[in-house]
C-alpha positions as CSV (number, residue, x, y, z in Angstrom):
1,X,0.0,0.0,0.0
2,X,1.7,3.5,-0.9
3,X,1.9,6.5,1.3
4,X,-0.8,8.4,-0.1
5,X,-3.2,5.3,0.1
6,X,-2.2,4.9,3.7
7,X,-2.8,8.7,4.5
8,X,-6.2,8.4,2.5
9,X,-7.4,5.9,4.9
10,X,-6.5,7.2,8.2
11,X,-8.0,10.3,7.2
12,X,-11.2,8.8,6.8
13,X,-11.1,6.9,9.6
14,X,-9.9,9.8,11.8
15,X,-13.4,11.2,10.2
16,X,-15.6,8.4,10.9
17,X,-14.6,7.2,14.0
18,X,-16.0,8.3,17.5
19,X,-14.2,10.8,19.8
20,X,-13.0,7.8,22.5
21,X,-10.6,6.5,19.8
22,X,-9.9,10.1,18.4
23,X,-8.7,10.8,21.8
24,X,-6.7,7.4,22.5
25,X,-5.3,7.9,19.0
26,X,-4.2,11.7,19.6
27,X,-2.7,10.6,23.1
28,X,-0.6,8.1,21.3
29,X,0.6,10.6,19.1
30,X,0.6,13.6,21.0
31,X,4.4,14.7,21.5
32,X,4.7,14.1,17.7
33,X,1.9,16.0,16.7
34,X,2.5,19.0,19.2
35,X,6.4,18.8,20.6
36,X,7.4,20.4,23.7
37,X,10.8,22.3,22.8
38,X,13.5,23.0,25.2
39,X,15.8,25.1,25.5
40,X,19.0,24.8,27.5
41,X,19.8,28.4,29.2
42,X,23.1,28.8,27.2
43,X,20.8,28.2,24.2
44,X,17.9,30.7,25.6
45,X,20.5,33.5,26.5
46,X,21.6,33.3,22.7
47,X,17.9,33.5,21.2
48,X,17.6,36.7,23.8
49,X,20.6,38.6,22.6
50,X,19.6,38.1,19.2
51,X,16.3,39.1,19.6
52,X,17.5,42.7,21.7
53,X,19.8,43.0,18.1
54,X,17.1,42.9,16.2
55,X,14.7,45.1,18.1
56,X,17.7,47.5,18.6
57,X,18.3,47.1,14.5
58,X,21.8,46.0,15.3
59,X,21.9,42.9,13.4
60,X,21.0,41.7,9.7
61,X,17.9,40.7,8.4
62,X,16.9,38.7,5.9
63,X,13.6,38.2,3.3
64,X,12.4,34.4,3.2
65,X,13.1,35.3,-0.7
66,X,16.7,36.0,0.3
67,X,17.1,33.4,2.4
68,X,15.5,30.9,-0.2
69,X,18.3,32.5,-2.7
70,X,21.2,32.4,-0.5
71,X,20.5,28.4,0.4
72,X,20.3,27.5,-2.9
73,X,23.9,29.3,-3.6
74,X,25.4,27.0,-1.0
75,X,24.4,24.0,-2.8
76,X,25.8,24.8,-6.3
C-alpha cells in the first residue's frame, strides 16, 4: 500500500470514528503531533541577545526570498 493510500485511509477513519478512539489515538501521538521544545539556558540567553539586536536594528535581516536565494547558492 503507498503513502498516499495509507494517509487516505487514516484520514477517513480519523473522520468516521467516535471521539473515544480520536482521543486514544491523539494521546498516542501527542508529542509528535504537538512537541514540547527545550531550551537549555546557554541556548535561551543566545535567542535573547539576538532578539535585543534585532529590536535595537543591530543585526541583519533577511527576506524568506533572500534566504531561499542564499540556500540554494550553497548548494551549487
Amino acid at each position: 500500500m503507498t503513502n498516499a493510500a495509507i494517509r487516505q485511509q487514516l484520514h477517513q477513519y480519523i473522520d468516521l470514528t467516535d471521539d473515544k478512539k480520536i482521543e486514544a489515538l491523539y494521546t498516542i501521538l501527542q508529542n509528535d503531533i504537538d512537541p514540547q521544545i527545550t531550551y537549555d539556558e546557554r541556548e535561551l540567553n543566545i535567542l535573547h541577545e539576538r532578539a535585543e539586536k534585532y529590536l535595537k536594528g543591530e543585526c541583519k535581516t533577511f527576506t524568506v526570498s533572500e534566504s531561499h536565494n542564499m540556500i540554494r547558492e550553497q548548494r551549487n
